[in-house]
TIFIMAR-602338 format. One line per 8 residues: number of its first residue (from 0); their letters; for each residue y, x, z of C-alpha. Coordinates in steps of 0.5 Angstrom, whole numbers, plus 500, padded with zeros to 3 digits. Layout:
<sites>
NUM> A> Y X Z | ... $
</sites>
This chain:
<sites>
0> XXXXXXXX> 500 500 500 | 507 502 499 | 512 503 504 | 516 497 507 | 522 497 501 | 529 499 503 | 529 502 510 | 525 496 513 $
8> XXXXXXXX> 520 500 518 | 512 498 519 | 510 497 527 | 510 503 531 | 515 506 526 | 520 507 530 | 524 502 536 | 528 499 533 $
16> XXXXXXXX> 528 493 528 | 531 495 522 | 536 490 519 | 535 486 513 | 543 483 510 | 544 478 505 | 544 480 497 | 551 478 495 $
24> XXXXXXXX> 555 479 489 | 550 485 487 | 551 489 494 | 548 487 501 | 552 485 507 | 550 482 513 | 552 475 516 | 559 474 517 $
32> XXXXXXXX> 557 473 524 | 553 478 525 | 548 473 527 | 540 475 525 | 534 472 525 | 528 476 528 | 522 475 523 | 515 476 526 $
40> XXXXXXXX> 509 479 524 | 504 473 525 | 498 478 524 | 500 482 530 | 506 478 534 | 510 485 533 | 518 483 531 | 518 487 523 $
48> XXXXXXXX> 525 486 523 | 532 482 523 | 535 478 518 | 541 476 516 | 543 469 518 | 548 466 514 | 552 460 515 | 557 456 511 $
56> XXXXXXXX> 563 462 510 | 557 467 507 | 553 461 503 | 561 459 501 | 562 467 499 | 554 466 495 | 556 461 491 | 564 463 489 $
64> XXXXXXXX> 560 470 487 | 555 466 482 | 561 462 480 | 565 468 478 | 558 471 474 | 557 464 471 | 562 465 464 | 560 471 462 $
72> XXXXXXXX> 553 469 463 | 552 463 459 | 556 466 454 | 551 472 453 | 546 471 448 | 539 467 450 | 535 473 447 | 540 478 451 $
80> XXXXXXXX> 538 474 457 | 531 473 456 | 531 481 455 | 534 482 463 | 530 476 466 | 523 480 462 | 526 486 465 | 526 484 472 $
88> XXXXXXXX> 519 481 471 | 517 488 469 | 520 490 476 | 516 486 479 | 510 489 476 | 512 495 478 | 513 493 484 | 508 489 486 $
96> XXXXXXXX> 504 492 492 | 511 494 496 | 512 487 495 | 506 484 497 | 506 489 502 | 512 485 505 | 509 478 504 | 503 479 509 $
104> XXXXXXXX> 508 483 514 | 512 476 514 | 507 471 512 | 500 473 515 | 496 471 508 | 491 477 506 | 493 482 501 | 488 480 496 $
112> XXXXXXXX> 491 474 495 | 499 477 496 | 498 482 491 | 496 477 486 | 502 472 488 | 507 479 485 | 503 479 479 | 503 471 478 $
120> XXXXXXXX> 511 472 480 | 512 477 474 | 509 473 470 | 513 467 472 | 519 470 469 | 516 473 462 | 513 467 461 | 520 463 462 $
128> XXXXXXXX> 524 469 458 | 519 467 452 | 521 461 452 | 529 462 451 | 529 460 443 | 525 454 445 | 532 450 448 | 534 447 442 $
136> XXXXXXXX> 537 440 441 | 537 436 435 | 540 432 429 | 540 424 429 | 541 421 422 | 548 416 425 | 551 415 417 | 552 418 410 $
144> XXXXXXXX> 559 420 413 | 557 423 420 | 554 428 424 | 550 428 430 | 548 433 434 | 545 434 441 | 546 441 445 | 543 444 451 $
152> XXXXXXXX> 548 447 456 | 548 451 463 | 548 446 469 | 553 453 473 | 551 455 480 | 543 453 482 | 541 452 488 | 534 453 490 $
160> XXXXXXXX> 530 453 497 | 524 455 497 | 518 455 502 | 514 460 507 | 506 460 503 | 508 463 497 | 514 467 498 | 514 472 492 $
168> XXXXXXXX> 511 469 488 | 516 462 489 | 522 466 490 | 521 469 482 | 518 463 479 | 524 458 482 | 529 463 479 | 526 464 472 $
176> XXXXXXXX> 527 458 468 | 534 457 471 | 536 464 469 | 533 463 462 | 537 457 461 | 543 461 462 | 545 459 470 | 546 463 475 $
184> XXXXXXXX> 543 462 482 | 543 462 489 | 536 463 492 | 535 461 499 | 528 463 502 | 524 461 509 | 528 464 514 | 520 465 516 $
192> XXXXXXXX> 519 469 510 | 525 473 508 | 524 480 506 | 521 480 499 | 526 475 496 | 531 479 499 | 528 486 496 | 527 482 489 $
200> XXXXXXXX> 535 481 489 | 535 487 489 | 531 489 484 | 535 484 480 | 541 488 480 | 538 494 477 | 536 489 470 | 542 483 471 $
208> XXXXXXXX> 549 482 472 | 552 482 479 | 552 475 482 | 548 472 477 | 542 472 482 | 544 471 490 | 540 471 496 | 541 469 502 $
216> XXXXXXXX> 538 468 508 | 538 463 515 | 536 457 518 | 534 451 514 | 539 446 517 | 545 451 518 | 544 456 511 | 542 451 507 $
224> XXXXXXXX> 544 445 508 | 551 448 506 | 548 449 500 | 546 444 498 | 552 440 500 | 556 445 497 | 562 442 491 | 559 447 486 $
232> XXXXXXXX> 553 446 486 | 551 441 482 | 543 442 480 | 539 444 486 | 530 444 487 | 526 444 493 | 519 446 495 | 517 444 502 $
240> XXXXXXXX> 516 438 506 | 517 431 505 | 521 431 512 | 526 436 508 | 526 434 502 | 529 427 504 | 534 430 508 | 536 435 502 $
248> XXXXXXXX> 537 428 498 | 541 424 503 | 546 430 504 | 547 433 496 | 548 425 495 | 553 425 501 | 557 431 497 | 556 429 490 $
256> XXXXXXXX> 552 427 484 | 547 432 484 | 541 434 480 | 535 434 485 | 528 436 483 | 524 437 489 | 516 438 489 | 513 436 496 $
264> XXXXXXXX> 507 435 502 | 500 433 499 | 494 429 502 | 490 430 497 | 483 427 495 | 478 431 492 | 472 426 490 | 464 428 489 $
272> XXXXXXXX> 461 423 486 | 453 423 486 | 451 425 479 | 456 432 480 | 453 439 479 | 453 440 487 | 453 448 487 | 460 447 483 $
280> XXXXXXXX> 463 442 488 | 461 446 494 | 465 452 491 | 471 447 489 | 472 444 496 | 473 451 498 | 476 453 493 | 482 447 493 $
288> XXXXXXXX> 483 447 500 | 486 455 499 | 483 457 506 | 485 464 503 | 492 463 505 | 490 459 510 | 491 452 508 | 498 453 507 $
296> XXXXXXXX> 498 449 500 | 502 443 498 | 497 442 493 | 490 443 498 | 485 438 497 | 484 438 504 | 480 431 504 | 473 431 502 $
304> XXXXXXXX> 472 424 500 | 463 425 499 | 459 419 497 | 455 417 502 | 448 418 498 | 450 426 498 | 453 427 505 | 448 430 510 $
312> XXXXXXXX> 446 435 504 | 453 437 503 | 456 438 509 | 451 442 512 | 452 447 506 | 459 446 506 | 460 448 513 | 455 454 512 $
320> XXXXXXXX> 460 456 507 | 466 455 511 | 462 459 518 | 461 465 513 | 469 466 512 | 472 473 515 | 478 472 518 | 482 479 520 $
328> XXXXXXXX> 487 482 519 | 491 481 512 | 491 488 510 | 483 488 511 | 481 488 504 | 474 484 507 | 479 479 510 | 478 471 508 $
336> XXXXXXXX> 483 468 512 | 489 471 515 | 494 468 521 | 498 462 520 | 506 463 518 | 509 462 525 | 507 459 533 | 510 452 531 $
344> XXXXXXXX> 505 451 524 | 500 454 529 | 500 450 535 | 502 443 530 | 495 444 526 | 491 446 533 | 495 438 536 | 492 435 529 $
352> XXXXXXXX> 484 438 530 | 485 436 538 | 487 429 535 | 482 429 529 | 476 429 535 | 480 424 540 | 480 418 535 | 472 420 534 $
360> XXXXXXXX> 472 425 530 | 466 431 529 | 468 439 528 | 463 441 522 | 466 448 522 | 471 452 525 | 476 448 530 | 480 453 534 $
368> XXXXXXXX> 481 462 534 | 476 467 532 | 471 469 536 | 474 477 535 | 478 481 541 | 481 485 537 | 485 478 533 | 487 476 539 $
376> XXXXXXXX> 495 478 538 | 496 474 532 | 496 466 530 | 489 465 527 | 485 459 526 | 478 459 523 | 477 455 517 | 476 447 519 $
384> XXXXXXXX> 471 442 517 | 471 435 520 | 466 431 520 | 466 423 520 | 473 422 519 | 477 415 518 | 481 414 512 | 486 412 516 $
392> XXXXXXXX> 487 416 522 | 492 420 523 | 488 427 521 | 486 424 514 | 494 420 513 | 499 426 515 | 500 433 512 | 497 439 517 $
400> XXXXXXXX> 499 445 512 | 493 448 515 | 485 450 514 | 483 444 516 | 478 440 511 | 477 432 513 | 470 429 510 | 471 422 508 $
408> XXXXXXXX> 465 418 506 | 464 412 500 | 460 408 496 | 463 406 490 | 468 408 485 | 473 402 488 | 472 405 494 | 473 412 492 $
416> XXXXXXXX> 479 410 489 | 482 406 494 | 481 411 499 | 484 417 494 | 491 412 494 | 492 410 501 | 496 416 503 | 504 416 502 $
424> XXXXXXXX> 503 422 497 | 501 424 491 | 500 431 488 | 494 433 486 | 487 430 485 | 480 434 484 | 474 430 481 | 467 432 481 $
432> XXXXXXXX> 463 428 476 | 458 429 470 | 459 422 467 | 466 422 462 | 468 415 463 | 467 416 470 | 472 422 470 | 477 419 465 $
440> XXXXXXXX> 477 413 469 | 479 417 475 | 484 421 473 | 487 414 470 | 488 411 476 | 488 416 481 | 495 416 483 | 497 424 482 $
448> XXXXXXXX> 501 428 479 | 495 434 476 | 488 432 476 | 482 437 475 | 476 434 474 | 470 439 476 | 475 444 477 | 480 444 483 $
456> XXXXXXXX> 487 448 485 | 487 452 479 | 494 452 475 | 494 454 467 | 501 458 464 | 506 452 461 | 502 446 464 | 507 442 467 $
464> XXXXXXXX> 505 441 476 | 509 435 479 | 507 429 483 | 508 422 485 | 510 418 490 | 513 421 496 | 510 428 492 | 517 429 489 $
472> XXXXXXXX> 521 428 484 | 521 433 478 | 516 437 474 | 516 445 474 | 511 451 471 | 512 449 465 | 517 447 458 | 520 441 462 $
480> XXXXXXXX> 522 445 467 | 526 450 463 | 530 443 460 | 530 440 466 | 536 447 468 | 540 444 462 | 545 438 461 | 544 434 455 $
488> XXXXXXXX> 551 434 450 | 551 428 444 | 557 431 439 | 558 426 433 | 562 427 428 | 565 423 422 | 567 427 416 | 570 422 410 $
496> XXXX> 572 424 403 | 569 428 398 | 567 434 398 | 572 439 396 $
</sites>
């Protein structure tokens, strides 16, 4: 592994923390207060380092910088844009293992899976720059005598807010379409897991513009409620809960009318029907449920509804499964499972397992910390199989954020589709199933936003990935993405006379 990026110290380095300031106007500088936040490892519980906590005078400063940068930056040519944002995916690639490095010090999850996040992060930003010719507009016959035409223009300043899981991979991705479409960001990670975008700002300025990409850092309802709220910021994206996201939309409409796409929580279903392949089902209910980042997905298909025909067999294999995972260290390269985010997210997700066995049910797997002395330190909780789960209690309705796998038995596909809508949220669904029918009927009438069907969790360059219902509002990933950082324009001209 690389050393931790710009003077930030590994444990034991040293008995000061070092500071990590804002990324503004292509220059660090700490908080206007001085304040700073400590980020701890959640592997070890040693404090890595202080972060800046910036308030509203710091996101007023961000912001007036991204403004300042917004001209010129429109102006340049699409293919000139694309190049830089290209170039930064290349610096992300070389950078790749210092920046993993900084993502298991803050988040806890494995280097294997961190590393591949950096690699999926630089590869977020050249896929989007490849796509900088494809924001056109089009002609609309009106009349022998008119012209009319539609452009794609730049939105100006764009916020964007994003979450504690991925915090690389988000941090670059969430970037890249806006950058290509010919904005200028400001970016504001967790105040859990600031380092890597921080260290990303800073290898932008070695391939962008001064202020063309602002980071800053700080609590959410200090930081970036100011962004959102603030005047010049007309198009904003969340990624995160649905708690967040809604107050996110009251207090952009309470500042403005704004453009806001948020990608939020999921309860999601992952169905077996009889005739599946049960091998592939068994691997995809692990697989989907993202245990190797602790179950800390909005997209995990954390409730494992198993016809009833299947159940005994399946769990039994499944709970084998789940019992032969290592947890360890995240640096180890044998580690399965690492530490959850933060002492909140770990206590919340020990309350539901509590809850879970209150209201009846069994635990299959898992169910509490690792039996190994030496992760005593850290916020690990072993993968969690509960068994005998009602569809309605608690544990099978909220989103825990967490590795704990519900099992929730049915007999017919009505029922298997009626248990799969009974939540408030909709954004993904995994079917397992040999009979076509039965599949595309499902991915019909499942209301979800990206089916697989005998697959799960796997996302595919260029395919959109947004959800229904209370999910979120917007698509990212993809081309519809790109589009959605531009403002529609119509221009209709009347010409009349001959031609001279």
């Amino acid at each position: 592994m690389a050393e931790i990026a710009q003077g930030v110290q590994a444990p034991g380095r040293g008995t000061d923390p070092a500071r990590l300031g804002l990324w503004i106007d292509g220059a660090r500088r700490e908080a206007a207060s001085g304040k700073t936040i400590e980020s701890t490892n959640p592997a070890t519980g040693e404090v890595v380092c202080l972060v800046a906590q910036a308030d509203e005078t710091d996101v007023d400063d961000a912001v007036a910088a991204a403004k300042r940068a917004f001209p010129a930056w429109r102006e340049l040519p699409p293919l000139e844009r694309a190049r830089m944002v290209a170039s930064l995916g290349d610096l992300v690639e070389r950078h790749a293992e210092e920046l993993c490095l900084l993502d298991v010090l803050d988040n806890g999850s494995p280097a294997k899976e961190m590393i591949a996040d950096a690699r999926n992060g630089a590869w977020a930003l050249r896929y989007f720059a490849g796509l900088a010719l494809e924001l056109r507009g089009h002609t609309v016959p009106t009349g022998h005598n008119r012209l009319d035409y539609t452009l794609r223009q730049p939105y100006g300043v764009v916020g964007r807010i994003v979450p504690f899981n991925h915090p690389l991979l988000f941090a670059a991705r969430s970037i890249a379409a806006p950058l290509v479409a010919g904005n200028t960001v400001v970016l504001k990670p967790s105040e859990y897991t600031s380092m890597s975008a921080v260290r990303l700002g800073e290898l932008a300025s070695e391939v962008l513009p001064p202020g063309v990409l602002n980071v800053i850092t700080g609590f959410g309802h200090d930081a970036g409620d100011a962004l959102v709220r603030h005047p010049d910021v007309r198009r904003l994206a969340f990624t995160g809960s649905v708690p967040t996201g809604r107050r996110i939309q009251l207090s952009a409409a309470s500042a403005g009318v704004k453009h806001v796409t948020l990608e939020l929580g999921g309860k999601n279903p992952i169905v077996v029907f009889p005739d599946a392949d049960i091998d592939a089902a068994i691997e995809g209910a692990v697989f989907g449920m993202n245990f190797t980042w602790q179950g800390q997905s909005c997209g995990s298909t954390s409730r494992l509804l198993v016809h009833s025909s299947l159940h005994d067999d399946f769990v039994a294999r499944l709970a084998q499964r789940l019992e032969a995972m290592r947890s360890g260290m995240p640096e180890d390269a044998a580690t399965d499972t690492g530490a959850i985010v933060n002492k909140a997210q770990y206590d919340k997700v020990l309350s539901y397992i509590d809850i879970a066995v209150s209201d009846g049910a069994r635990v299959r797997a898992g169910g509490g910390r690792p039996d190994d002395p030496s992760l005593d330190r850290g916020l690990f909780i072993r993968p969690t199989l509960l068994d005998d789960v009602a569809p309605d209690s608690r544990v099978a309705q909220e989103e825990i954020f967490g590795p704990v796998l519900s099992v929730i038995t049915f007999d017919t596909y009505a029922d298997a589709v009626a248990i799969a809508n009974s939540v408030e949220y909709g954004l993904t669904a995994s079917v397992f199933t040999q009979d076509l029918k039965r599949a595309h009927s499902f991915a019909r009438d499942v209301e979800a936003g990206f089916v697989w069907v005998n697959d799960s969790s796997r996302h595919f360059p260029g395919v959109p990935f947004g959800g229904f219902k209370e999910s979120g509002v917007g698509t990212e990933e993809s081309f519809e993405e790109l589009e959605s950082y531009t403002q529609l324009k119509n221009v209709n001209v009347r010409f009349d006379g001959e031609g001279q």
